[in-house]
C-alpha positions, 0 to 999 in steps of 0.5 A: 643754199636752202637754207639761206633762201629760208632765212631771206624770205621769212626776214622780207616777210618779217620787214614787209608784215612790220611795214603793214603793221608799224605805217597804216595803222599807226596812222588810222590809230593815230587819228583814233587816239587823238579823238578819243584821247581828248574826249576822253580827258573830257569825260574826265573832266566832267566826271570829276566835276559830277563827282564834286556835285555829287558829294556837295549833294550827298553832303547837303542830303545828309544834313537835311536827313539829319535835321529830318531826323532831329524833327522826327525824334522832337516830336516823338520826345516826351519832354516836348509835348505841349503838356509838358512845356506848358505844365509847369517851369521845370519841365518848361526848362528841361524842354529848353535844354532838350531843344538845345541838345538837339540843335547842337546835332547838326553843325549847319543849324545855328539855331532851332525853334518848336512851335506849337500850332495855336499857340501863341508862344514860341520856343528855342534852345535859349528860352520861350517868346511870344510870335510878336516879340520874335518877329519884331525883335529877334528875328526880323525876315527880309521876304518873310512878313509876320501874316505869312510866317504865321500862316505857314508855321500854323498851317504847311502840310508838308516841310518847306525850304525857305531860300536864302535871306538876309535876317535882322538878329535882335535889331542889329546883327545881319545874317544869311539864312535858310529857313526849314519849316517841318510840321511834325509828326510826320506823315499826319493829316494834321500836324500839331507842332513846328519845327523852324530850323535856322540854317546859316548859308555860309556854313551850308556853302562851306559844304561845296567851297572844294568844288571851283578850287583854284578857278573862277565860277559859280555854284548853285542849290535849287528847290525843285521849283528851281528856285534859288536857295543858296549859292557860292561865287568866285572870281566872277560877277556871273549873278543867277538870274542870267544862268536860269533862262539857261537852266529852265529847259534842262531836265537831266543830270549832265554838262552843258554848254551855254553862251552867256553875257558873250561867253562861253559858259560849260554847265555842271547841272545835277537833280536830285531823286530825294528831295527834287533839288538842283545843284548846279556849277557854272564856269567859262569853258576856256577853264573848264577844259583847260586840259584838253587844248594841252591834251591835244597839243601834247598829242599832236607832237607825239604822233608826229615824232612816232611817225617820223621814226617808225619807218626806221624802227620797222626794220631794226625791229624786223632784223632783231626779231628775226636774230632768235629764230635764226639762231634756234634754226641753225641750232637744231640743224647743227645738233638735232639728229631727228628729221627735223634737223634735216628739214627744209622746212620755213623755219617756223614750221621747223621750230614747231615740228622740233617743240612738239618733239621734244615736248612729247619726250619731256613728258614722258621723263617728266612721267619717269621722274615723277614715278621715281620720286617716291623711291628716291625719298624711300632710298634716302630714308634708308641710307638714314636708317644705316648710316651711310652718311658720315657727316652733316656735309655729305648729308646737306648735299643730297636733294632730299634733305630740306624736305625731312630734315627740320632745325633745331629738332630731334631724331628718333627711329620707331620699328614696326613688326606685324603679328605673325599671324596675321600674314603678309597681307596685314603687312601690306596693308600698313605699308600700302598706307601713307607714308607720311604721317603727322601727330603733335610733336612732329612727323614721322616717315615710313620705310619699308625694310624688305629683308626684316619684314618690318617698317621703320619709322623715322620720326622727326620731333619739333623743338620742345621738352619731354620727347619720351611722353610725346613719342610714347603718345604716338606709339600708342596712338599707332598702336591703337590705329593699326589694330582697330582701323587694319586688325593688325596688331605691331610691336614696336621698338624706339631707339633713344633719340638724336640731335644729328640727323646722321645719327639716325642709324645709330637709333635704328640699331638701338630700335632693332636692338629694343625688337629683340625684347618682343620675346619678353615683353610680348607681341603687340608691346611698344619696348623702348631702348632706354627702358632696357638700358635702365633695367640692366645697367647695374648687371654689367661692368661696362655700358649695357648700351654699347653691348647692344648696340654691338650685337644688333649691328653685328646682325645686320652686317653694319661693321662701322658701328659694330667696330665702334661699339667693339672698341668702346666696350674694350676702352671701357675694360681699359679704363677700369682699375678692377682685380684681373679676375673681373676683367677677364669675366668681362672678356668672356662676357664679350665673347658670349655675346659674340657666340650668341649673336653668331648662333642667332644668326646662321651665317656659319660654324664660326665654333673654331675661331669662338675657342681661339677667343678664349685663349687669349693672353692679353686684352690686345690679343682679344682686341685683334681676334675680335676685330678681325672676327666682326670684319669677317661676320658683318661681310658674311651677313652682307653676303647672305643679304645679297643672296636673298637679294639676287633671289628675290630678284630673280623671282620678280624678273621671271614674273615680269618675263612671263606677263608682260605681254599683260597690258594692265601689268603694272608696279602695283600688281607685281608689288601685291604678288610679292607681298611688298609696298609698291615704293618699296618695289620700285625702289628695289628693282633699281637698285637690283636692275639698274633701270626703273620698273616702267623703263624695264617693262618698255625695253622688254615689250620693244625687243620682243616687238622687234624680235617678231618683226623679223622672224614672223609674219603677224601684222604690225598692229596685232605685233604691237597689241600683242606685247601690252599696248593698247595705244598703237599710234603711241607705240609707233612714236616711241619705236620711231624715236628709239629705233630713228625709223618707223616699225614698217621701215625696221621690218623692211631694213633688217628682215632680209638681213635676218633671214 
């Protein structure tokens, strides 16, 4: 019953907020967004027409300062000073062809003249003329008398923008024109040349012909006098002279809007902070803001059908929202066995409640996980090192080997031994180190090997050529590392390298097998297995490869390869058509090797079964005898492992059971006393223990807080500090989440109970 009335108030508050939600405002939007949808597509309007000004102004900019440009470099060019023009007839043709050259660097001028001031002769990229001729001939000016184009080519002080005029060509062509009139040089009280430019209008309107489009109007260019000096017209009989009064009374850039001849006219108006010149673009406003009469049309029906459905939708809306909080509900009733599952709490709040649990609980496995991510790498590097993957299949499952295992590479396992004489703690010192490291031919991982006081280095080779150089040059390189940078000197044996990665443990036994050789080679040697191979090879009669690949799995209780390599040095006598002399040397050689291993090795007498060994009667016989013996060697080296496994183990427990009440007693401190890295202890402990280290100091630290619960008196606080923890408050959720109650409430359930 609680939990229906829950479930139908929070789905009437649900309809009620989406009532308030989906009505009100969506009318009070409404009226905003169709106000501000239309000024919008407004703005938008005008500001796509700013911008088309603007770019016919910076074009028209940019032609100007390329004709400035032309008049600065003309009177600074040494070819057209009047002492070279007027010198003599080459230099006066060299200067014609100059001025041509610099008329052709713009694309609007369609013609250019220097003059030089007094003179009577004035010249262009065709020739020289006298001012007479040129006026009455050449160029004959609708608005330009003779008296004042003297006067000003003489005497301007500053350049002048003449408007556009119809020009007589040669007294029969007609033509538009502007006339740029610039003295030069520039910034000169006294000018002594002219630079006339002939600006064709039609190639300066093209600059602004995109800016009406497909739609009727006007565009205009004034001087900074707002006199007219060109303009582009379509579709329209509007003239300037009825948009000026207009224009006369606006100063800055913007749209406007005027009545003209009866109609409604939208002003585009831009100034221009160069040259103070004005563009302007006039259209009826009807065209001008065609889209916003759709804008608004198409707005009002879509406000109109949003309110017309809304009030359906609310409460579809308001159910189909409600259906996942109703199911995450009934879902934590039914399978959350905390306190929460057994509120009756608004479902929300319950929902909550469950989150934050269930967070605080993630982040402590998240924590756990993380911790245990080093050991997991470290135990699959191992399994690598003995072989414990059969084929490629079983390999590819494991989580871990996308991370080391590379294509098309090569394997090879390096083993480190540190100088006995420097002591555990030079030792530690290498595998406290990373356990990762890079060179250029590939990577390489570390993995601490407990029992052999030694680290293994699974070296993971790219694709390439000449791998013995490159891991000769790492070795080296590591050799050199450690004894300069941790004054620790190694020896270093590598096994030969692999294609598979589950060969992998066949190179560690072949590394193992080259360590042997420290005894000849000397301390801090780096001993390869191949190189052993090829100094002995012609000293046996069946492979030298096999034979010690047999002895050092021997040593290590590896009784796959060791039968392996047992039967494939038998097979090789087998094969062998040689005198019944020789074989039984070879027989004999194999027993020696199996009674030298064995005495290495301190797992037992084994002198007996050595005689039954001799006595042998047929290669069969031997085979059998041997067989049986290596089973019988490799289980005794696991034996022993796994008593100095159970000893060391025991070693730790009882450090751990005598500190743990230490707050800062951690992997990394109990890793040190131990003279092992803190990867390798971890992984260690859970292979021996069952649990992680954190996960067993926890459980250790809960059980003697429950144990002094009921058999003292202490105050739960100093209980709680007592074990190792600092964070009380942390500790209760914990003891609450494993324990279902709170440390007070143990004590109360189960102190009479104990007693």
């Amino acid at each position: 019953m609680a939990a229906k009335k829950v479930f139908s108030m929070t789905l009437v508050k649900y309809i009620l907020s989406f009532s308030l939600i989906f009505s009100i405002p969506l009318l009070i939007m409404g009226g905003l967004m169709y106000k501000n949808m239309v000024m919008n597509v407004k703005k938008e309007i005008e500001a796509a027409n700013m911008d088309k000004l603007q770019q016919v102004k910076e074009a028209v900019e940019g032609q100007m300062k390329v004709l400035q440009h032309i008049a600065a470099k003309i009177s600074y060019d040494p070819r057209l000073t009047s002492y070279m023009v007027r010198n003599d007839i080459y230099t006066a043709k060299e200067a014609i062809t100059e001025l041509d050259r610099y008329k052709e660097s713009s694309g609007i001028i369609d013609d250019l003249f220097l003059f030089f001031r007094g003179d009577s002769t004035i010249y262009s990229s065709r020739g020289l003329t006298s001012l007479a001729t040129f006026l009455d001939r050449y160029y004959k000016f609708e608005n330009w008398g003779s008296d004042t184009f003297i006067q000003d080519i003489n005497g301007t002080p500053r350049p002048i923008m003449r408007p556009s005029e119809k020009v007589e060509i040669n007294n029969y062509e007609e033509k538009r024109y502007l006339t740029y009139v610039v003295p030069i040089p520039f910034n000169q009280d006294v000018p002594f040349s002219t630079v006339l430019f002939m600006i064709n209008e039609t190639l300066l309107t093209n600059l602004f012909e995109h800016v009406l489009g497909e739609k009727s109007g006007s565009v205009f260019i004034l001087d900074e006098n707002k006199k007219l000096l060109a303009t582009k017209s379509k579709k329209t009989s509007l003239v300037f002279r009825e948009v000026a009064d207009s224009l006369h009374n606006i100063q800055d850039t913007g749209v406007y809007n005027f009545h003209i001849n009866g109609e409604e006219q939208s002003v585009v108006y831009l100034r221009s902070e160069l040259n103070g010149w004005s563009y302007v673009v006039s259209m009826p406003t009807s065209q001008f803001l065609a889209r916003v009469v759709e804008t608004k049309t198409l707005l009002f029906y879509v406000l109109l059908s949003l309110t017309s459905v809304g009030l359906t939708l609310i409460i579809l809306l308001s159910i189909r929202q409600y259906k996942p909080i109703r199911g995450l509900m009934q879902y934590i009733q039914l399978n959350w066995s905390g306190e929460a599952g057994k509120s009756t709490k608004n479902e929300l709040e319950l929902i909550h409640d469950t989150l934050v649990t269930t967070f605080d609980s993630n982040q402590q496995l998240r924590e756990q996980v993380d911790a245990q991510l080093p050991v997991l790498r470290e135990r699959f590097l191992t399994d690598l090192l003995k072989g414990s993957f059969k084929s490629k299949e079983e390999l590819q499952k494991n989580p871990f080997y996308q991370e080391f295992i590379a294509s098309d590479s090569s394997y090879i396992v390096m083993l480190l031994a540190m100088e006995k004489e420097r002591g555990e703690d030079g030792q530690r010192a290498v595998f406290t180190g990373s356990t990762q490291l890079s060179f250029a031919g590939g990577e390489a991982y570390a993995v601490e090997l407990i029992h052999e006081g030694a680290l293994a280095l699974v070296v993971v080779m790219n694709e390439g050529n000449d791998i013995h150089h490159k891991v000769q040059s790492f070795a080296k390189e590591l050799h050199k590392s450690l004894e300069d940078k941790q004054g620790v000197q190694a020896t270093i044996g590598i096994g030969t390298p692999c294609a598979e990665p589950e060969q992998i443990g066949i190179s560690f036994i072949e590394a193992s097998a080259a360590m042997e050789y420290k005894m000849k080679a000397g301390v801090g040697s780096i001993i390869f297995f191949e190189d052993i191979m090829a100094l002995q090879e012609h000293a046996f009669y069946y492979s030298v490869e096999e034979q010690v690949r047999f002895m050092q799995s021997l040593k290590q209780g590896n009784e796959t390869v060791a039968q392996e390599a047992l039967a494939a040095m038998l097979q090789s006598i087998y094969d062998k058509s040689v005198s019944i002399l020789l074989v039984r040397c070879m027989c004999f050689d194999i027993i020696n090797a199996v009674f030298k291993t064995i005495s290495q090795m301190n797992v037992g007498d084994y002198s007996h079964r050595i005689r039954g060994l001799l006595e042998f009667q047929s290669l069969q016989e031997l085979e059998n005898r041997l067989t049986e013996l290596v089973s019988e060697i490799c289980g005794a080296v696991q034996s022993l492992n796994e008593n100095k496994n159970m000893a060391l183990r025991d070693d730790i427990v009882q450090f751990v059971h005598e500190h743990f009440r230490n707050y800062d007693l951690g992997l990394d401190q109990v890793a040190v006393r131990f003279h092992l890295s803190a990867s390798s202890l971890s992984r260690y402990f859970k292979e021996q223990m069952g649990s992680n280290f954190t996960e067993y100091i926890s459980d250790l630290r809960i059980e003697e807080v429950k144990r002094e619960l009921l058999q003292t008196n202490k105050s739960i606080q100093a209980i709680i500090q007592d074990v190792g923890y600092e964070d009380i408050s942390q500790f209760r959720r914990k003891f609450k989440k494993l324990e279902g109650v709170t440390p007070a409430q143990y004590r109360s359930l189960y102190a009479k109970n104990s007693q």
